[in-house]
C-alpha positions in Angstrom: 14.4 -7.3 -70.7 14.2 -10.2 -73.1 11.5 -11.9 -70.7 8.9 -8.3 -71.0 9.8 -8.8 -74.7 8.6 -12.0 -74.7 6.0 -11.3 -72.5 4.6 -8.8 -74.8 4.9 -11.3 -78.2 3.2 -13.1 -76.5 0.0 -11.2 -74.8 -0.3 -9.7 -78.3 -0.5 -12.8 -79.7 -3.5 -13.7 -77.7 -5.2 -10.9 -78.7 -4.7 -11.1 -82.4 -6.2 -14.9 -82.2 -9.0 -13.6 -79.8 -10.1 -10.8 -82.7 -10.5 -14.1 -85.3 -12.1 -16.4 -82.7 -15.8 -17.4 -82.4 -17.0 -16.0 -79.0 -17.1 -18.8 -76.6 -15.5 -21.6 -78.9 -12.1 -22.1 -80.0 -10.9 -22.5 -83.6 -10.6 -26.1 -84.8 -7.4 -25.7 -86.7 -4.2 -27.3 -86.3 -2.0 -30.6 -85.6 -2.4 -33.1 -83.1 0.7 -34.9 -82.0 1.6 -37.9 -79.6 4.7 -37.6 -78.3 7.2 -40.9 -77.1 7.0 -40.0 -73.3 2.8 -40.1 -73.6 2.2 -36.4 -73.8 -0.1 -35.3 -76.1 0.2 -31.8 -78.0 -2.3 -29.5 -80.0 -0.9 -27.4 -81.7 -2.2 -24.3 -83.9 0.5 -22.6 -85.6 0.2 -18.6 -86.2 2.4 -16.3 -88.0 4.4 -15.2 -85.4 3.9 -18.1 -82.9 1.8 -20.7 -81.9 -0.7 -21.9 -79.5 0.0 -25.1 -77.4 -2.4 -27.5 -75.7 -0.9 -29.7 -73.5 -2.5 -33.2 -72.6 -6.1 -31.2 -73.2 -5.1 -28.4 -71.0 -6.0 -24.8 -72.1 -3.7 -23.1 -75.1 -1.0 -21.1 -74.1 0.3 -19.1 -76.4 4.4 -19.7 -77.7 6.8 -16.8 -79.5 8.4 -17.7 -82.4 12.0 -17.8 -81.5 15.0 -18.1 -83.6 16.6 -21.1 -84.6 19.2 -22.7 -86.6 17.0 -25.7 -88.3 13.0 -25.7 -88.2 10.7 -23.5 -86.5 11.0 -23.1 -83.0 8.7 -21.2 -80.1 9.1 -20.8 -76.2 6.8 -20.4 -73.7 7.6 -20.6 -69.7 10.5 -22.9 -70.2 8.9 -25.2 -72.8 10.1 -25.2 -76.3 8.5 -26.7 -79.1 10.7 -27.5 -82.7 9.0 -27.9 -85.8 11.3 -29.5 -88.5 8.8 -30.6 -91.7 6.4 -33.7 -90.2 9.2 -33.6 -87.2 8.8 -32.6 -83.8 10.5 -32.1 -80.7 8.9 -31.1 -76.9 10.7 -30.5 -74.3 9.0 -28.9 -70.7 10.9 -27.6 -67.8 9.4 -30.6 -66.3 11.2 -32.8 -68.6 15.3 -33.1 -68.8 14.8 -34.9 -72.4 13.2 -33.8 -75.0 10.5 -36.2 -76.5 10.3 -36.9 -80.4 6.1 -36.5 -81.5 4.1 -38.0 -84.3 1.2 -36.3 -85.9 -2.0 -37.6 -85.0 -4.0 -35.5 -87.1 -4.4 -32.3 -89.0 -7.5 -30.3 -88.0 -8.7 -27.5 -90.8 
C-alpha cells in the first residue's frame, strides 16, 4: 500500500512538471551537486518532490517524504536529504551515504 502511494506521488508528479515543460526540452532550473564518492546529482526541487539526475542520466522523479531534520525524498531505494547548502545521497547501490557540494544553481 505505501509503495501504490508512492507510486502515485510520484507519476503525478511527472505530470504536473510535464504540463510546465517546453515540449522536447527540459527546464534549466535547479542545483548541481558533486558528491565525495564521485557521483554527480541534478537536482530540481518541486513542491511536493523533486526530480533527480543521476551522473547525466534522465530525471526521475522523488516524493517528498517525511523527516525529522531537512527535506528528504525517496525514489526506488535512493534517498536524497536536503539540510540548508547540506546534502546527503545514498542509492540502494551504495551502503554509505555520500555527503555532496553544490556545484551550481541553475535558474
Amino acid at each position: 500500500m505505501k509503495n501504490l502511494a508512492r507510486a502515485s506521488v510520484a507519476i503525478a508528479l511527472a505530470t504536473s512538471l510535464a504540463a510546465c515543460a517546453t515540449p522536447g526540452r527540459p527546464a534549466r532550473t535547479g542545483t548541481a551537486y558533486e558528491c565525495s564518492a564521485g557521483t554527480k546529482l541534478r537536482v530540481d526541487y518541486l513542491a511536493n518532490g523533486a526530480l533527480v539526475s543521476v551522473n547525466g542520466s534522465r530525471s526521475k522523479p522523488f516524493a517528498k517524504v517525511a523527516n525529522n531534520r531537512g527535506d528528504a525524498y525517496e525514489s526506488g531505494g535512493s534517498r536524497l536529504v536536503r539540510m540548508g547548502n547540506s546534502v546527503t545521497w545514498n542509492s540502494a547501490l551504495k551502503s554509505a551515504p555520500e555527503s555532496c557540494r553544490t556545484v551550481m544553481t541553475i535558474n
